[in-house]
N, C-alpha and C positions, 0 to 999 in steps of 0.2 A: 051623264058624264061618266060615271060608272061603267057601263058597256063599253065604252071607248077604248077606256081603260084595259078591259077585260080582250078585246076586241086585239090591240094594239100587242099583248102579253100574248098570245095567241101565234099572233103573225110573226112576232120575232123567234118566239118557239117552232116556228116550223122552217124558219129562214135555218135556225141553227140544226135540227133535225137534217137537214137539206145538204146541209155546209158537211155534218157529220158523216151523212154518209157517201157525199165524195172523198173525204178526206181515208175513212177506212176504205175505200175503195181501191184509190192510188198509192197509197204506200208501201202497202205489199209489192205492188209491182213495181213500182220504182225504184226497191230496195233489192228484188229479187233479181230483178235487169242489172242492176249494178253490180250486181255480188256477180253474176252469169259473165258479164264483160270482164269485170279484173279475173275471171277463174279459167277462160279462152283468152285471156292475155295470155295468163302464167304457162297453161298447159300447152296453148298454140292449137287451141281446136276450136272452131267454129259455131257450133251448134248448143253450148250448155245453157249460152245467152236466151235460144228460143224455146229450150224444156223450163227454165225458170222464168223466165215472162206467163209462161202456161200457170206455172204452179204457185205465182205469187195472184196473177187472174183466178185462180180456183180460190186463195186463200182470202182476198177481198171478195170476191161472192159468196162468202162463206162465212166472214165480220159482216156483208150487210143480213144476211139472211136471218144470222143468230140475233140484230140490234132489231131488223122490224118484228122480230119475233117478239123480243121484250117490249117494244113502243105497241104492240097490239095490244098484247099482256096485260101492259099497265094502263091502257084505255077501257080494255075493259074491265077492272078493275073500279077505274072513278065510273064508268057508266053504270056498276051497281049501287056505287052509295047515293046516287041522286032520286 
C-alpha cells in the first residue's frame, strides 16, 4: 500500500513539473507579443510584435533551461543520500 502511495506522489510531481514548464514557457511570450502589438499600435509600425515574440521565445527557453537545471540539481542531490 505504501508504494502506491509513493508511486501516486511521484506521478503528480511530474504532472506539475510538466504543467510548470509550459506555463514558464508561454508567458514570456504572450506577455512579450502583447506588449509588441500595443507598441506597433502606438508607433504605427509593423514589426516590433515579431522581434518580441523572438525575445520573449529566448526568455522562456531560458526559465526552462535554468528550472531543469535545478530539477537535475536537486535529483541528484536525494540520489546521494540514499
Amino acid at each position: 500500500m505504501a508504494k502506491k502511495k509513493k508511486y501516486d506522489k511521484t506521478v503528480f510531481q511530474a504532472l506539475a513539473m510538466v504543467t510548470q514548464f509550459g506555463i514558464n514557457m508561454l508567458v514570456p511570450i504572450f506577455i512579450c507579443t502583447f506588449i509588441g502589438i500595443w507598441l506597433d499600435k502606438k508607433f504605427g509600425t509593423s514589426y516590433i510584435m515579431i522581434i518580441l515574440f523572438f525575445v520573449g521565445a529566448l526568455a522562456g527557453f531560458r526559465n526552462i533551461f535554468l528550472m531543469a537545471g535545478k530539477v537535475y540539481k536537486d535529483k541528484g542531490k536525494d540520489d546521494g543520500k540514499n
